[in-house]
C-alpha positions in Angstrom: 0.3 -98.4 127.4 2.9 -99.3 125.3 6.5 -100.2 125.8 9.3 -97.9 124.2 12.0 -99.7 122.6 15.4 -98.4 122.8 16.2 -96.6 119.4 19.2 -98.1 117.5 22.8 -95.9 118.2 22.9 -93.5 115.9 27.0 -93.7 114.9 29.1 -96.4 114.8 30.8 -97.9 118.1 33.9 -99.3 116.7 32.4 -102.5 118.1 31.2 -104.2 115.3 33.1 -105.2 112.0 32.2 -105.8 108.2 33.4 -109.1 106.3 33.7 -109.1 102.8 33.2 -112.3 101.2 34.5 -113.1 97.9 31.9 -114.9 95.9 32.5 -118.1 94.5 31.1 -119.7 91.3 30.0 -123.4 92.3 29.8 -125.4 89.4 27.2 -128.4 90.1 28.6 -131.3 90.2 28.0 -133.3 86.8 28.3 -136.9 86.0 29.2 -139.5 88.1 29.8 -140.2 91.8 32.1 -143.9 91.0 34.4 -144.3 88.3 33.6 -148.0 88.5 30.5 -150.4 88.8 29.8 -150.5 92.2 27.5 -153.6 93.8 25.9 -153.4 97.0 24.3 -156.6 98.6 22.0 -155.2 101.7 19.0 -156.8 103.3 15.7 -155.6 103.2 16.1 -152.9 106.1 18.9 -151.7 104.2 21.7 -153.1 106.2 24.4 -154.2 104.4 25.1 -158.2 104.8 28.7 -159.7 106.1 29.8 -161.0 102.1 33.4 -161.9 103.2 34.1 -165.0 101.3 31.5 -164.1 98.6 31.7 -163.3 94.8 29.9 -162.2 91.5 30.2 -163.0 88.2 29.4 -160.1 85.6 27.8 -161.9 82.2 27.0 -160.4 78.7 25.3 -162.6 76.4 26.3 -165.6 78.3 29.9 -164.2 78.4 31.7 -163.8 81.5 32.7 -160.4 81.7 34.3 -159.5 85.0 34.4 -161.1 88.4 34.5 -159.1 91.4 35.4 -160.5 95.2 32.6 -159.1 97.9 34.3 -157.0 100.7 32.7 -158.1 104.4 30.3 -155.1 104.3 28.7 -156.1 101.0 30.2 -154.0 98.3 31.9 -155.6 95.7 33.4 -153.3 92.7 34.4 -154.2 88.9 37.4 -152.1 88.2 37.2 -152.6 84.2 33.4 -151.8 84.1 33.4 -147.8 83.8 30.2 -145.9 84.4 27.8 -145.0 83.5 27.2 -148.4 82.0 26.7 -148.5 78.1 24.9 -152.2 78.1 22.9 -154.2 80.8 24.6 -157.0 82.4 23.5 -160.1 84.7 25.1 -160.6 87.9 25.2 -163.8 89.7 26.5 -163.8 93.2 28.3 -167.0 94.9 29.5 -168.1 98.3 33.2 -169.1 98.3 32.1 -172.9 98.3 30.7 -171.4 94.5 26.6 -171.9 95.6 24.6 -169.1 93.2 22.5 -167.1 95.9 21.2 -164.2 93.3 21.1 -163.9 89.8 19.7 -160.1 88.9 19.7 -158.1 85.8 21.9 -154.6 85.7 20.1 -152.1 83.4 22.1 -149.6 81.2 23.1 -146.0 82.3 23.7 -146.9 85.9 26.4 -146.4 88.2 25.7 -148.3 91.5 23.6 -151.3 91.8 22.1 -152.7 95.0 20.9 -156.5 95.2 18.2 -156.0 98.2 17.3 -160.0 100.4 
C-alpha cells in the first residue's frame, strides 16, 4: 500500500517571501589579466623558487631591453614591456654574483611567462 503525501497548502501563509532580483549584464572579461610582462621562475612541481638576489635581462636582437630584479617568490616584472607582447624576446636570468642560470625564448602575444627547473 502506498504512502499519502501531504498535499501542498492551498493559500499563502504569510510565511514565505519573494525576492526580486535585478538582472545584471556581465560583460566577459576581455584582454588581459597584467598590464606588464610578468616572469615566473617555478620548479618542476610548480613551486615557485626563493629568487631574492636574482635578475633577468630582457634582449631583442642582441639589444638589452629591460632588466627586471626577481622578488623572493620568483616573479620578476618589466614595467616598460606592455602586454600582450608585439615581438619575442630572450630572457637570461642571473644570480646577484651575475652567473646566467637560464636563457629561454619569450614568444609574441603573451602576457605571463613561466621558466619551469
Amino acid at each position: 500500500m502506498a504512502n499519502r503525501r501531504p498535499r501542498p497548502i492551498r493559500g499563502d501563509s504569510q510565511k514565505s517571501k519573494t525576492y526580486k532580483f535585478a538582472k545584471k549584464n556581465l560583460v566577459p572579461v576581455q584582454g588581459t589579466t597584467f598590464n606588464r610582462l610578468t616572469v615566473v621562475w617555478v620548479q618542476n612541481n610548480g613551486v615557485p623558487f626563493n629568487t631574492t638576489g636574482f635578475f633577468a635581462t630582457l634582449t631583442r636582437n642582441n639589444v638589452i631591453v629591460s632588466i627586471a630584479a626577481f622578488d623572493s617568490f620568483g616573479v620578476a616584472r618589466f614595467n616598460n614591456i606592455p602586454v600582450l607582447t608585439r615581438v619575442s624576446y630572450t630572457i637570461r636570468t642571473f644570480n646577484a654574483n651575475g652567473v646566467l642560470f637560464r636563457r629561454r625564448t619569450i614568444p609574441a602575444g603573451v602576457q605571463t611567462f613561466a621558466i619551469i627547473g
